[in-house]
C-alpha positions in Angstrom: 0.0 0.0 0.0 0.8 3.7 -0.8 1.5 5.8 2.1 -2.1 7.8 2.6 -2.0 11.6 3.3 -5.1 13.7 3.6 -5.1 17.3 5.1 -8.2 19.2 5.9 -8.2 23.0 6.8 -10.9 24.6 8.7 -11.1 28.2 8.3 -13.9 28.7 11.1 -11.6 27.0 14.1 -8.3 27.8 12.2 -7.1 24.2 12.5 -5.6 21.5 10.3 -6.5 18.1 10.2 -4.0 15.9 8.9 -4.5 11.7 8.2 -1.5 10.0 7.9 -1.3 6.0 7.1 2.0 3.7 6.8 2.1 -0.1 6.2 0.6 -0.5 9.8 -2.0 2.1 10.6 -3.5 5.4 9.7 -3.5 8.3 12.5 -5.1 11.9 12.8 -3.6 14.8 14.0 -5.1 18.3 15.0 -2.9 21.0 14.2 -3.3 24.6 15.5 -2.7 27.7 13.1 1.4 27.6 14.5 1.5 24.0 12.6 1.6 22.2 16.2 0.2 18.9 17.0 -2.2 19.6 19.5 -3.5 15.7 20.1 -3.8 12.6 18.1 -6.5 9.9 16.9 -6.4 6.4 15.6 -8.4 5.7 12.8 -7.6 2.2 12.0 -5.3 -0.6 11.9 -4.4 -1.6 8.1 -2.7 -4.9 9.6 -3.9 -7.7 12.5 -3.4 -6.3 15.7 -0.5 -7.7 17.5 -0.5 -9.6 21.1 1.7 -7.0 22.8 4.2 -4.5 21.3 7.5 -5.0 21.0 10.2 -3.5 22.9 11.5 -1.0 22.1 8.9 0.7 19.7 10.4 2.5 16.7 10.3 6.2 18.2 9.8 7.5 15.0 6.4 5.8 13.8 3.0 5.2 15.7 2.6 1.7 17.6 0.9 -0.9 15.6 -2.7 -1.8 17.7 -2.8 -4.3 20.3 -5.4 -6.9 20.2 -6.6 -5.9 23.9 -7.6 -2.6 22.5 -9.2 -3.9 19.1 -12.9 -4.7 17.8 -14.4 -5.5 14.9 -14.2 -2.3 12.9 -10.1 -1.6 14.0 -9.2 -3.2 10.7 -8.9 -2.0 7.3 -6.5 -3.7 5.2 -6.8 -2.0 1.4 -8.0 1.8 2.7 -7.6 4.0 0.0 -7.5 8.1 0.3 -10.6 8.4 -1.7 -12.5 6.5 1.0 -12.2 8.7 3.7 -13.8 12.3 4.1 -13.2 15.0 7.0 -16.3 16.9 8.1 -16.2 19.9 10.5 -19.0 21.5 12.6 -18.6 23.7 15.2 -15.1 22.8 16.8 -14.9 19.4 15.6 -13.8 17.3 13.0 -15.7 14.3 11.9 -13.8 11.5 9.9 -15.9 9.2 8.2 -14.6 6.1 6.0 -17.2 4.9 3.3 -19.5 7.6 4.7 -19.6 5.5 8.5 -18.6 7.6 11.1 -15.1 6.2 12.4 -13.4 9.4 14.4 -14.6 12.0 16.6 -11.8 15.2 17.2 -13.6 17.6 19.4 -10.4 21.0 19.3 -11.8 22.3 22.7 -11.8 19.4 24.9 -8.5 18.4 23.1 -9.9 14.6 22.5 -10.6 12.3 19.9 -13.1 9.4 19.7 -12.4 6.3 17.7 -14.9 3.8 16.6 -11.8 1.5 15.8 -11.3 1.2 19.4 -12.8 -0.9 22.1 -11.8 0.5 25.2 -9.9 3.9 26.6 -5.8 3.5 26.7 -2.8 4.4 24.9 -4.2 5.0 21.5 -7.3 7.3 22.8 -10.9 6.7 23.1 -13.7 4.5 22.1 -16.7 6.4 20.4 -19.8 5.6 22.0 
C-alpha cells in the first residue's frame, strides 16, 4: 500500500487536520494555526493487531494496535484516500470512512473518539 496523506483546513476554528497512514496504521492529528500537533486519533489498523508490542517501539512511527484494544471495525487492510472524508461542525472534525462515522476530534476538549477502538488507553478513546 501507498502511504495515505489527507489534510483538511478549517477556516472557522483555524485548525488543520491531517491523516497520515504507513504499512501499519492510519492516525489523525489536530494541528493549530502555528502548525503544532495539539493531540492525536487512531483511525484504524491496516494490519492484524498484535499480542503485545514490541520493545523497544520505533520512536519515530506510531505503535501498531494491540489486540486488547481492538474490535471489529479496527481493521482496514486495502484503505484508499478516496475512501475517507473530513467533516467539521462547530469545533470538531468528523472522519468518516465509506460515509460511517469512524473518528470523533472535538479542538476544545483536546480529544478524539475512535470507533476502531474498544476501550480507553494508549491510542485514545472509544466512540460511544
Amino acid at each position: 500500500m501507498e502511504d495515505l496523506f489527507i489534510s483538511s483546513y478549517d477556516a472557522n476554528s483555524d485548525h488543520h487536520l491531517v491523516i497520515e497512514g504507513d504499512e501499519e496504521a492510519v492516525w489523525a492529528y489536530l494541528l493549530n494555526a502555528d502548525n503544532q500537533i495539539l493531540l492525536h486519533g487512531f483511525l484504524c489498523s491496516l494490519k492484524e493487531p498484535v499480542d503485545e508490542l514490541e520493545i523497544p517501539v520505533d520512536k519515530g512511527k506510531p505503535p501498531p494496535l494491540v489486540k486488547r484494544f481492538a474490535n471489529e471495525y479496527s481493521v482496514i487492510p486495502d484503505l484508499k484516500e478516496e475512501q475517507v472524508q473530513v467533516k467539521w461542525s462547530g469545533r470538531r472534525a468528523y472522519v468518516h470512512i465509506d460515509e460511517c462515522l469512524y473518528l470523533v476530534v472535538d479542538i476544545d476538549t483536546r480529544r478524539a473518539a475512535s470507533k476502531a477502538l474498544s476501550k480507553p488507553g494508549q491510542y485514545g478513546f472509544p466512540l460511544e
